[in-house]
FITOR-442213 format. One record per residue (C-alpha): residue number from 1; x, y, z; chain; residue in three letters. Coordinates in nm, 4 decimals. Layout:
BEGIN
{NUM, {X, Y, Z}, A, ALA};
...
This chain:
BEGIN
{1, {0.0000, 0.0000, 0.0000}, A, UNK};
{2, {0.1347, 0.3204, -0.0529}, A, UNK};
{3, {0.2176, 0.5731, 0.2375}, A, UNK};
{4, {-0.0798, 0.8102, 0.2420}, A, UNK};
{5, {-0.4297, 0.6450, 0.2073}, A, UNK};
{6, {-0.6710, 0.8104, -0.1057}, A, UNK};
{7, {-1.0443, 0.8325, -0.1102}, A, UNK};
{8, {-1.0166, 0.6354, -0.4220}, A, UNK};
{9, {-0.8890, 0.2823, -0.2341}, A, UNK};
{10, {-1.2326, 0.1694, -0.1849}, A, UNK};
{11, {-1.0811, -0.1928, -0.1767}, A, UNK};
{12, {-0.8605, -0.1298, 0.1307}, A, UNK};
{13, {-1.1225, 0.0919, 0.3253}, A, UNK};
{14, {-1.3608, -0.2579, 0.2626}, A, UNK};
{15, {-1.0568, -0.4708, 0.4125}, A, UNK};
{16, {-1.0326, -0.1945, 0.6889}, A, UNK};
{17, {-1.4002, -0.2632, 0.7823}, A, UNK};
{18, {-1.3794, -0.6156, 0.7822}, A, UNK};
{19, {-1.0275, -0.6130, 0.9982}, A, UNK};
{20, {-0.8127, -0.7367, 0.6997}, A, UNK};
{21, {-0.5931, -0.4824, 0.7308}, A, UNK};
{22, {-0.2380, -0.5049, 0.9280}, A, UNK};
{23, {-0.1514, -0.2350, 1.2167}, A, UNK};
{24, {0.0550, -0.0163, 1.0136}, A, UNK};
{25, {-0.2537, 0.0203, 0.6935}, A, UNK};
{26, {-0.5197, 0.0589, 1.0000}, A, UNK};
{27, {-0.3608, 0.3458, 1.1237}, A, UNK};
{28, {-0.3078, 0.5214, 0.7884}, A, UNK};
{29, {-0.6818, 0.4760, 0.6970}, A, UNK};
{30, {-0.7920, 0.5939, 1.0914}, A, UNK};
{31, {-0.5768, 0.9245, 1.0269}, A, UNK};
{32, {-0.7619, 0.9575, 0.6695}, A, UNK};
{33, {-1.0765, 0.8871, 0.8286}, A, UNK};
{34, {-1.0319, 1.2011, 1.1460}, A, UNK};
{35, {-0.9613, 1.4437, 0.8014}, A, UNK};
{36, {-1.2373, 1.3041, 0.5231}, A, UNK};
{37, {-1.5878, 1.3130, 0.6034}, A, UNK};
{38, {-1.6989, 1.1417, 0.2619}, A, UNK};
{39, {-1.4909, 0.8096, 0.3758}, A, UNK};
{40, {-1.6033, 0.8637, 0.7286}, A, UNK};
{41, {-1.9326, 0.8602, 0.6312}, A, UNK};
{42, {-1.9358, 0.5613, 0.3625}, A, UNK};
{43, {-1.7162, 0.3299, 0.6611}, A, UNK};
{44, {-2.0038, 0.4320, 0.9130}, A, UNK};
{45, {-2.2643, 0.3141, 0.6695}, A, UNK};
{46, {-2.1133, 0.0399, 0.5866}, A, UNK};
{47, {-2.0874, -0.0486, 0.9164}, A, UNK};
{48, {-2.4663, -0.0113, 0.9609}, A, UNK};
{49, {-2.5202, -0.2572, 0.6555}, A, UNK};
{50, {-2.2530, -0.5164, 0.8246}, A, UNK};
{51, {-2.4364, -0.5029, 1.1468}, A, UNK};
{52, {-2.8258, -0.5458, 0.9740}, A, UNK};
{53, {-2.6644, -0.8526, 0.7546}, A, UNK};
{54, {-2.5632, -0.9926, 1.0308}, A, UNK};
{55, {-2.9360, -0.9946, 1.2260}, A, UNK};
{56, {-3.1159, -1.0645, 0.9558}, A, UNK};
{57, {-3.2062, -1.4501, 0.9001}, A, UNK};
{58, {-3.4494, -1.6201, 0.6248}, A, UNK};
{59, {-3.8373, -1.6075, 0.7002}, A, UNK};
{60, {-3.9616, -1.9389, 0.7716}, A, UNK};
{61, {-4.1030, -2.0826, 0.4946}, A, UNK};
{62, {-4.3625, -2.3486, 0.4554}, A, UNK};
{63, {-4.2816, -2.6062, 0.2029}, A, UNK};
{64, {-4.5552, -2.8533, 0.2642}, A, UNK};
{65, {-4.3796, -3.1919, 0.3101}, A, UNK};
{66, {-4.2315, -3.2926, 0.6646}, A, UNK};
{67, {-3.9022, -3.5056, 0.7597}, A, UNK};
{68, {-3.9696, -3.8231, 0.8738}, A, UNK};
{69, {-3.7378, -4.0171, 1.0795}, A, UNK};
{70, {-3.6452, -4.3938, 0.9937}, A, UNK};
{71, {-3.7353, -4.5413, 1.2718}, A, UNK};
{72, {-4.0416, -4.3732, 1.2404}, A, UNK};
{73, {-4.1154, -4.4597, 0.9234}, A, UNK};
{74, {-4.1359, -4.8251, 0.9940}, A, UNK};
{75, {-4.4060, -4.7824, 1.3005}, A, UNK};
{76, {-4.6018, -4.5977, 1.0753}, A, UNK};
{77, {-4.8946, -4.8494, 0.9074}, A, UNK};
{78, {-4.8479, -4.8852, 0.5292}, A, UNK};
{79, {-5.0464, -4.7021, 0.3462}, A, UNK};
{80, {-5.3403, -4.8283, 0.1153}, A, UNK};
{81, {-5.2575, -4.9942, -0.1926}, A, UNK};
{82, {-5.3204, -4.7508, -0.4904}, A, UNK};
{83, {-5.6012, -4.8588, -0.7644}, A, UNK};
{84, {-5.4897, -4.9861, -1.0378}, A, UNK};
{85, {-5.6785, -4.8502, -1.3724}, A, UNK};
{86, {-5.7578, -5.1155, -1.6036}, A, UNK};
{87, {-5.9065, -5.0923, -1.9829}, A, UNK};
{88, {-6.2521, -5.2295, -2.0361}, A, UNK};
{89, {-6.2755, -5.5729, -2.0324}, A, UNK};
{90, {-6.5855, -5.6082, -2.2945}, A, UNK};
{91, {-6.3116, -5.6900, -2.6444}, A, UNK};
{92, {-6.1752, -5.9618, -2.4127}, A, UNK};
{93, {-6.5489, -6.1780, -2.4003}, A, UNK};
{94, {-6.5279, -6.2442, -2.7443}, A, UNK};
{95, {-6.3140, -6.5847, -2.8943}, A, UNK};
{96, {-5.9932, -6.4735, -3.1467}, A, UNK};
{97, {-6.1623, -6.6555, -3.4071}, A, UNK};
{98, {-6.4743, -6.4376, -3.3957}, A, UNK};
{99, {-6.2426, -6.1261, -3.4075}, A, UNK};
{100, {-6.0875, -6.2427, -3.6579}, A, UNK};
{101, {-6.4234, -6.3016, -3.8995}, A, UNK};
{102, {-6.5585, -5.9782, -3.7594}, A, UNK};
{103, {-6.2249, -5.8028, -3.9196}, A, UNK};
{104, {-6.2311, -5.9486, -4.2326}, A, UNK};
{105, {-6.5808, -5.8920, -4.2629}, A, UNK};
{106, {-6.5622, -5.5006, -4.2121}, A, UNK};
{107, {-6.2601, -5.5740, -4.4977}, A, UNK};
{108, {-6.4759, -5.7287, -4.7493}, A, UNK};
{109, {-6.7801, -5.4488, -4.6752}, A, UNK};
{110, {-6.5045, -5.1737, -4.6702}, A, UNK};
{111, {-6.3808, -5.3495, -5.0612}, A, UNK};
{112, {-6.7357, -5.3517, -5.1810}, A, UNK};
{113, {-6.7977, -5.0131, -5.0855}, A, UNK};
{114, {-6.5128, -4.8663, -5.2485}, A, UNK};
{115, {-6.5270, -5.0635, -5.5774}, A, UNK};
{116, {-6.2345, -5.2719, -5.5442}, A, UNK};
{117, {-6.0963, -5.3986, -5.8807}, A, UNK};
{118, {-5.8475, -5.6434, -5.9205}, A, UNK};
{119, {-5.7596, -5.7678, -6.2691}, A, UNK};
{120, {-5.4440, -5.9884, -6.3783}, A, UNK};
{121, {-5.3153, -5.9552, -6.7303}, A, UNK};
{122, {-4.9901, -5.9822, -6.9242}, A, UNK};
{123, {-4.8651, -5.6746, -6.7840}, A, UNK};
{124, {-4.9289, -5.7958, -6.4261}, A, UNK};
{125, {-5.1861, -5.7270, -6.1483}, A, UNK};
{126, {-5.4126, -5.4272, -6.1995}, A, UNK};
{127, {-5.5875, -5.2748, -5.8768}, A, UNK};
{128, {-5.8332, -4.9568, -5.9331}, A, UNK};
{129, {-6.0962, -4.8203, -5.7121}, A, UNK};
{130, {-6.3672, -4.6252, -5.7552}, A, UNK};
{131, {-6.7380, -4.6192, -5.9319}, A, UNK};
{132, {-6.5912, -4.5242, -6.2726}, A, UNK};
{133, {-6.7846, -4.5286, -6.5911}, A, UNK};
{134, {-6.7030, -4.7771, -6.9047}, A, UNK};
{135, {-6.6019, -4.5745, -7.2143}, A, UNK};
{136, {-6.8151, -4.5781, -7.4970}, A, UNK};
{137, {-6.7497, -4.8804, -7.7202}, A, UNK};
{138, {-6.5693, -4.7260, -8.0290}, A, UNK};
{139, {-6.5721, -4.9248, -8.3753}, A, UNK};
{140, {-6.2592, -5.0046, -8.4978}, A, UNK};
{141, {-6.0824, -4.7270, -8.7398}, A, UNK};
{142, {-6.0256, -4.8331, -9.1140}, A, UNK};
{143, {-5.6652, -4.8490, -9.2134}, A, UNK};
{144, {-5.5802, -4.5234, -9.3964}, A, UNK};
{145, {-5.5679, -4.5971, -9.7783}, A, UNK};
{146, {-5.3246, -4.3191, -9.9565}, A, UNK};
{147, {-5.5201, -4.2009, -10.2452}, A, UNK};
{148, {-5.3593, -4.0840, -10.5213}, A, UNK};
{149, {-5.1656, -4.2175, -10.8605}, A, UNK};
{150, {-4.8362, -4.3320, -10.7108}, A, UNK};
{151, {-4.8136, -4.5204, -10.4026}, A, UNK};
{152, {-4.3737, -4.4702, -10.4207}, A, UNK};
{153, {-4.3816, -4.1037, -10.4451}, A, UNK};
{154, {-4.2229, -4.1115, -10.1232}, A, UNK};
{155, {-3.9505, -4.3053, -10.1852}, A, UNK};
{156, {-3.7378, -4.0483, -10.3682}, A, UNK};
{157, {-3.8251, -3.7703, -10.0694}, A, UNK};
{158, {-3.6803, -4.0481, -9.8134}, A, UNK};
{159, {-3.3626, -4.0827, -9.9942}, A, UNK};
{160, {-3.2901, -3.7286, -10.0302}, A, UNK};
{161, {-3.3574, -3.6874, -9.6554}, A, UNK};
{162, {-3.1322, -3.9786, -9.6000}, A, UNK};
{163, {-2.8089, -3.8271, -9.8254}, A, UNK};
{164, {-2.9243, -3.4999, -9.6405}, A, UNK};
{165, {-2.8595, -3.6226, -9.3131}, A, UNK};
{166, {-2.5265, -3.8074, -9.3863}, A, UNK};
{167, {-2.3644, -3.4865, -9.5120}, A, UNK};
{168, {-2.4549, -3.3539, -9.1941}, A, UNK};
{169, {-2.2892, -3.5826, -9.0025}, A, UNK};
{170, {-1.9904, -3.6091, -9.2062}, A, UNK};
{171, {-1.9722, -3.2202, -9.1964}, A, UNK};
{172, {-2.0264, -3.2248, -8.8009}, A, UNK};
{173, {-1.7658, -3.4887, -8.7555}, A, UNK};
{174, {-1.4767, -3.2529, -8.9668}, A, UNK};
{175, {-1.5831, -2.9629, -8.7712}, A, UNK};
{176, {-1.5567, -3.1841, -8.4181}, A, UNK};
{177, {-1.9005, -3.0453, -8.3157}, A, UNK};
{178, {-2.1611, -3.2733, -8.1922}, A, UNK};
């Protein structure tokens, strides 16, 4: 600590209050303390704070459960054995086998309701619901018949397309683009 004691040294005038201080420090802060009013003050009520911490003590407080000895605890009688809540036992009267009709029956009624269809072909099983409505029977359409004087006037166009298309590709390979 230095030689004179400052207003600013709040942590030694704390240490002063709670006799932390050695002989020589308490005697520098007592001199400081006959000059300065402001610390005299502040020790004095910190004093008073000190001395109302150290009456006050916690309200009792009720917390609703009490401590029970051991030995205690065993002279007491046992206490009532707690009900047990158990579903209704009116499923249970009935054999397996009956439940076991009774759910495929509400199956079957639930298929029949909802149209069930379940058709097996080439392609494999086939399962549709609903009530849908059968398309209209349509007739067969005639083959298409070109009309016209030369059934091979097409056969020039398709080799023209054909040389067409392999000077593109020739011209795209040269040129590297795809």
């Amino acid at each position: 600590m230095s030689l004179i004691f400052t207003c600013d040294d709040k942590a030694t005038l704390v240490a002063y209050l709670y006799d932390e201080v050695d002989a020589q420090d308490r005697q520098r802060v007592d001199e400081h303390l006959q000059h300065c009013a402001a610390c005299a003050g502040e020790v004095a009520a910190l004093s008073r704070v000190r001395t109302e911490l150290t009456q006050w003590a916690p309200p009792e407080a009720e917390l609703g459960f009490t401590i029970i000895r051991r030995d205690a605890l065993h002279k007491q009688a046992a206490p009532p054995p707690a009900t047990v809540l158990r579903p209704a036992q009116w499923w249970n009267t009935a054999p397996v086998r009956a439940q076991a009709v009774a759910a495929i029956l509400v199956l079957a009624v639930s298929a029949a309701i909802a149209n069930v269809q379940v058709k097996s072909g080439p392609d494999g099983f086939v399962v549709s619901t609903g009530w849908m409505t059968p398309a209209p029977a349509t007739t067969p359409a005639a083959p298409l018949v070109a009309t016209g004087g030369n059934g091979e006037a097409w056969q020039p166009a398709l080799i023209a397309l054909e040389q067409q298309l392999r000077e593109e590709i020739r011209a795209n390979r040269e040129t590297g683009v795809v």
